[in-house]
N, C-alpha and C positions, 0 to 999 in steps of 0.2 A: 662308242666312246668318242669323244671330241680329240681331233687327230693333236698331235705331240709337235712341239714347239720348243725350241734351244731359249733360256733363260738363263741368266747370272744367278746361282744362288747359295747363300752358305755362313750362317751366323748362329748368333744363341739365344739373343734377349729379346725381350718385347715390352712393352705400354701399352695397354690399354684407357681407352674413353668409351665406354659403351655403348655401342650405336643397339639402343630397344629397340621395339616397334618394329623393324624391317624383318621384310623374311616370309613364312608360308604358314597357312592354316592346314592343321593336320585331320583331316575327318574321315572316316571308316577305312582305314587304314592307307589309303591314297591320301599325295599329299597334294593341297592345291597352288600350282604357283602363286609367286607376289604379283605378276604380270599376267594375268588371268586362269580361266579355268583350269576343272580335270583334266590333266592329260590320261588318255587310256594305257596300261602298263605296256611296257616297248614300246610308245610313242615320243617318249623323253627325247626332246632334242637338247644338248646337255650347251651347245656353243650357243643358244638363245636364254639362255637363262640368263636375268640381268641380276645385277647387285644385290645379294639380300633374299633369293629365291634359291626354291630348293625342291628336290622331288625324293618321297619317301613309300616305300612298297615293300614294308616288311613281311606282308604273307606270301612275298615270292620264294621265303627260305627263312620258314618260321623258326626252324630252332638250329643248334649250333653255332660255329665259333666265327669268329666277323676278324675280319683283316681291314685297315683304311687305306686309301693310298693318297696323295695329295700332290697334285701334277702341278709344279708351278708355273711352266709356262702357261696353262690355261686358267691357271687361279681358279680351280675346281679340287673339291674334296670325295670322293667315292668311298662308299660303304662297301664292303661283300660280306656275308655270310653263307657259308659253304659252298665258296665261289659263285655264288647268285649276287647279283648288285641288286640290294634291297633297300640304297640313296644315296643322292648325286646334290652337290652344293655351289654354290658360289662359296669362295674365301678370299680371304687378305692376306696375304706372305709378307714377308719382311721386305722392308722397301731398303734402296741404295744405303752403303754402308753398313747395314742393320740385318743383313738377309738371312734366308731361313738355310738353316744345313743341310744338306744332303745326303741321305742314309737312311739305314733300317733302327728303328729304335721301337721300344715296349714303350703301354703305360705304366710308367712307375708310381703314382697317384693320382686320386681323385679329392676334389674339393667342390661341392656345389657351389658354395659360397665363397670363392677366393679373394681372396684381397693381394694383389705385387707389395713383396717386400722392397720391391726397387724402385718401382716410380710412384713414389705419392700413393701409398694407398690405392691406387686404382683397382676400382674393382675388375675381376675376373670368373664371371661366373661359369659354372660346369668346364672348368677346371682340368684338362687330365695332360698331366705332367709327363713329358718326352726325355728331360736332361735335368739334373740338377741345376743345371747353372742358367737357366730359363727361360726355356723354351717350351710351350704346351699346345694345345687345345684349349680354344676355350671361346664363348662371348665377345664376339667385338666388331669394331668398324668394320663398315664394307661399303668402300669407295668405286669399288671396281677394281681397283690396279692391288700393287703390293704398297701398305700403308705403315706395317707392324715394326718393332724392335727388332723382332725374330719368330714372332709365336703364328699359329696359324688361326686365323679370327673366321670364325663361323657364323652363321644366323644366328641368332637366342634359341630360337623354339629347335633348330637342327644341332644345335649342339645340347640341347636334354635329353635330344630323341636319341644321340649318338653316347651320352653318358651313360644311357640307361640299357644298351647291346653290350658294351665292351665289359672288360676286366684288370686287372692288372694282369701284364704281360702280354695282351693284346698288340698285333703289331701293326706299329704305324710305319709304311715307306712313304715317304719325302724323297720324290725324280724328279727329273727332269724330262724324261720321259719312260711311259711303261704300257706294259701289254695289259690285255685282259684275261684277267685271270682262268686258265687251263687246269685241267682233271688230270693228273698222274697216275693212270690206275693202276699200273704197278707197282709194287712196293719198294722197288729201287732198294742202294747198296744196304741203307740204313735199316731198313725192317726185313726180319727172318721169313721163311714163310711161312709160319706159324703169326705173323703179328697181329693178327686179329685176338686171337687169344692171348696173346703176351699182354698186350693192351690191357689196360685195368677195365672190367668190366662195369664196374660201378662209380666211373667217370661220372661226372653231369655233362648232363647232356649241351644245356647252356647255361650263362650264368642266369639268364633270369630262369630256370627251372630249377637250379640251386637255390637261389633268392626265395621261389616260393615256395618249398619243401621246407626250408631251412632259413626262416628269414633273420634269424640273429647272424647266422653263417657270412652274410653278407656278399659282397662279389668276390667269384673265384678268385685265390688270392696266387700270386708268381710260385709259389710251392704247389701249385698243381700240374703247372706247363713248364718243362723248360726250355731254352732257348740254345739252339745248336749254331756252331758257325764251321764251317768248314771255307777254310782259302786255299786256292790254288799257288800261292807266293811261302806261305807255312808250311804247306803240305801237311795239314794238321787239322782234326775235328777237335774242337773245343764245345763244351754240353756247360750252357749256366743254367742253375736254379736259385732263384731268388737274387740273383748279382754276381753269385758266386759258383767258382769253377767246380763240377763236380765229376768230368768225367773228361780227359785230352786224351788223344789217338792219333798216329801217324794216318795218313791216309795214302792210297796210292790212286794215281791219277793216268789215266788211258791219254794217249796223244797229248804227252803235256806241252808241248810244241803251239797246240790250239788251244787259243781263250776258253774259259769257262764261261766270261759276262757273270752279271749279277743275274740271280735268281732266288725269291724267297719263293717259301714251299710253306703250307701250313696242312697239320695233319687233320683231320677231319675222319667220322665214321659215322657212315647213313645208312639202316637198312643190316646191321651188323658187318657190313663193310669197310674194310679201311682203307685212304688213300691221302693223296693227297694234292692240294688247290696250290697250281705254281704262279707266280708275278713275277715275269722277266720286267727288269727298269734299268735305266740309263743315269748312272752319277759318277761325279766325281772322276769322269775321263776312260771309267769302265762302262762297255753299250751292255746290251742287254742281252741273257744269253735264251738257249733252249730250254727249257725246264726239262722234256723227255732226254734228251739227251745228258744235261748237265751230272742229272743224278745216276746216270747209266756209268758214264767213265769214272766213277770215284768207290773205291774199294776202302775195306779196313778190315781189320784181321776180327776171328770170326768173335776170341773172347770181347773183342771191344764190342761188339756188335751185339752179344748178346745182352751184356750190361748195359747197352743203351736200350734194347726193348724193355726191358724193367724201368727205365725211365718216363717214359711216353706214355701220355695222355694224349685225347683231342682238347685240340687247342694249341700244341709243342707247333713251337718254327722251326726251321732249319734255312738260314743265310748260303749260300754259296756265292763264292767273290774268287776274284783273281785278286783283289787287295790283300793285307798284309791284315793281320787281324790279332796283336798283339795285345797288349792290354792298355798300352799309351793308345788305341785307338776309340778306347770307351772309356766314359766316365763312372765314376761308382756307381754299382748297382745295374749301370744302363745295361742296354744289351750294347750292337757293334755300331759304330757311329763314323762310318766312313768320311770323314774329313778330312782334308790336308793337313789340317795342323789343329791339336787340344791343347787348351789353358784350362 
């Protein structure tokens, strides 16, 4: 991965002009940069890729649930599915005054076809909405630098490839700087050791093998995964499904003396195993923490515990922050959206 770089960042809105044509051709499953050939898989050099290029290897971790992460100092987008990175992008962030926020957020919707309510009709295509207040993925310039209102602009053809993995409640980190994603193979505070079985058995396995079993069904909808946060400053597990709260818990915290950092964790099961895929990242004045660690020091009584393994699917986050994680720190529906300050 392309090493981590301190950047200014943190805003809502965006404009789009749509820059077509630039970007990569996708053929038997490798993708071919804008700036020449195949790369062989693990030969991706991610800080060579120019404006509009992109590399795509989705039979590295054909099926299961996909996490993005979007590093803005390097104005690069990363894919994972079942912690395998299966594509790596150029993008556009929001440029001075206008910059992109800092945080863990879902997608809250998809539009192929978007058109901004806010600026002129600009189109925005393949669409997939971070905040209500407008910020997404989607279709758009790519200058090189950070160009946008707020939103984060992808190639055309790598933002249909990346419409067509995700779900609602997929989760998007926006750092400033982040690790690569690690296997948690133990099942830490939150799952019993029963959770394989606790786990609903008849999960889909991804969204597009729900899509093709069930194509009215359409993409896993946020009522299938929910989204856990637990902070070290609350001392509190908070459980959303669909936007809203359905399950808070005191938590106890080992050496609370020492930072947690941020770490998301996404739960994943391969092989009828469960575990799960951690991303230490660096925002908003919190660094990055241990993912083995972080989920080791954090306790909760055993009834909360159990009624959370009734919750969990693959595909469920779980946030760990030393921030405060009240409800002024997300907007409706969102998940947690660590910013200094919400309007």
């Amino acid at each position: 991965m392309a090493s981590e770089r301190n950047l200014a960042g943190a805003s809502r809105r965006q404009v789009l002009r749509l820059f077509g044509g630039a970007g990569a051709f996708v053929a038997g499953g490798a993708a071919l940069a804008q700036q020449g050939g195949p790369a062989k898989d693990g030969e991706v050099d991610v800080d060579a890729l120019k404006p509009g290029a992109f590399e795509w290897y989705p039979d590295r971790a054909p099926e299961g649930f996909v996490a993005i992460i979007v590093s803005l100092p390097d104005q690069r987008c990363y894919v994972y599915r079942n912690g395998v990175r299966i594509g790596v992008s150029t993008c556009s962030t929001g440029r001075a005054g206008h910059a992109t926020p800092v945080g863990v957020f879902t997608i809250l919707q998809k539009d192929v076809d978007h058109h901004s309510s806010i600026y002129d009709d600009a189109s925005m295509p393949y669409t997939e909405r971070l905040t209500w207040s407008g910020v997404a993925l989607h279709a758009g310039g790519l200058p090189g630098y950070p160009s946008s209102h707020g939103c984060v602009h992808l190639p055309l053809a790598f933002a249909k490839l990346v419409f067509s993995v995700t779900h609602y409640g997929t989760p998007v980190i926006i750092a400033d700087a982040h690790s690569e994603p690690i296997d948690v193979l133990h099942p830490g505070l939150v799952l019993p050791a029963d959770a394989t079985t606790a786990i609903m058995d008849d999960a889909p396995k991804s969204p597009e093998a729900k899509a093709e079993t069930d194509p009215a069904a359409g993409p896993v909808n946020a009522e299938d995964a929910v989204s856990m946060v637990i902070s070290g400053a609350d001392r509190q597990l908070v459980v959303l499904k669909d936007g809203e709260e359905v399950l808070t818990a005191p938590v106890t915290i080992a050496d609370p003396q020492t930072p947690l950092g941020n770490v998301v964790y996404v739960l994943k099961k391969v092989g009828g195993e469960v575990s799960w895929t951690a991303v230490a990242f660096e925002g908003n004045g919190v660094v990055g923490g241990k993912p083995a660690e972080a989920i080791d020091r954090i306790t909760v009584a055993p009834e909360a515990n159990q009624k959370l393994a009734g919750l969990l699917v693959p595909g469920s986050t779980m946030f760990i922050t030393d921030l405060p994680a009240t409800t002024d720190t997300r907007s409706p529906k969102d998940f947690v959206v660590m910013t200094q300050a919400m309007s």
